[in-house]
N, C-alpha and C positions, 0 to 999 in steps of 0.2 A: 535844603537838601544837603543831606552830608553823601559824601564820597569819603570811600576808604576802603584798606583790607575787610578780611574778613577777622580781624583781632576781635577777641570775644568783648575785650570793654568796651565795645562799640554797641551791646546788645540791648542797653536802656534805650537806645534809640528806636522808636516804631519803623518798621519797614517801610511803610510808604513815605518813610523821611529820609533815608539811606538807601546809597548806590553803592554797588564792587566797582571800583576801579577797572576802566576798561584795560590798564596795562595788565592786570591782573589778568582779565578773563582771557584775552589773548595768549598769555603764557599761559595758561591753563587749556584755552585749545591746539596751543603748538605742542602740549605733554601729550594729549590723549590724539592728535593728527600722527605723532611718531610712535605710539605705544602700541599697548596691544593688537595684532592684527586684526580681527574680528569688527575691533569697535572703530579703527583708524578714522571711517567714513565721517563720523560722525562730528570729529574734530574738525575734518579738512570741510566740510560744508561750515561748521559753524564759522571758521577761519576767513569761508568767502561770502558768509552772510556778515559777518565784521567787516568786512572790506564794501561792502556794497553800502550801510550803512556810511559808512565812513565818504564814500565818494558822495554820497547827498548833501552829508556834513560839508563838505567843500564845496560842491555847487552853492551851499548857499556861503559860506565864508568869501566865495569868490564875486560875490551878485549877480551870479546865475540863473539863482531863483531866487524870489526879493522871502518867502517862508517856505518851512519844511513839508508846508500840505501842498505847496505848489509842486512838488516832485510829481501829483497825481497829473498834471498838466503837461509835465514833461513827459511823462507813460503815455498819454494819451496821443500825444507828436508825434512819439515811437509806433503807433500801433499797435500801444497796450493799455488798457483800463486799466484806474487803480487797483482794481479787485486784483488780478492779474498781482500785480505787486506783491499784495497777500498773502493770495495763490502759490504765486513763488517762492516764498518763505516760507509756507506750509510744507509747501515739498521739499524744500531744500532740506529741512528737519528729517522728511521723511525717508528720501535719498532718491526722490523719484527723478526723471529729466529734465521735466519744464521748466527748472531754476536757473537751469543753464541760460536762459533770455533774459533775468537781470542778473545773474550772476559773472557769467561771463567765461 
């Protein structure tokens, strides 16, 4: 798996072999969270869907949770299915409420 910009000599590479940089995607939802009014929404969910990712990433760097599928177990503790989790992130795309329960 390569990481990297989005520099175009990177484009020999197949996509499911290459990631964007998550510093990148972040600066790029913190331009579109401050830019246009209309579209702001879209930035700032994707901003807190980065952030919610991110905190699972440390539960498990922390040994929290010993894998990343065990986050389904910590949902389930919360009284929430992983579906839910999904869910969440569906909406959070879509700017509905219910993301606010793992979003925060």
């Amino acid at each position: 798996m390569v990481i990297s910009d989005r520099y175009s000599g990177y484009l020999f590479i197949d996509l499911d072999q290459r990631q964007v940089c998550f510093a990148h995607l972040i600066r790029d939802f913190r331009r579109m969270a401050k830019g246009e009014k209309d579209l702001r929404w879209i930035g700032e969910r994707l901003l807190r869907l980065t952030q919610a990712v991110f905190r699972l990433w440390h539960l498990f760097q922390d040994g929290e949770i010993e894998r990343m599928q065990t986050a389904s177990a910590t949902l389930r503790q919360k009284g929430r299915s992983p579906n839910d989790f999904i869910v969440n992130i569906a909406h959070a795309m879509l700017g509905d409420k219910p993301s606010q329960k793992l979003l925060g």
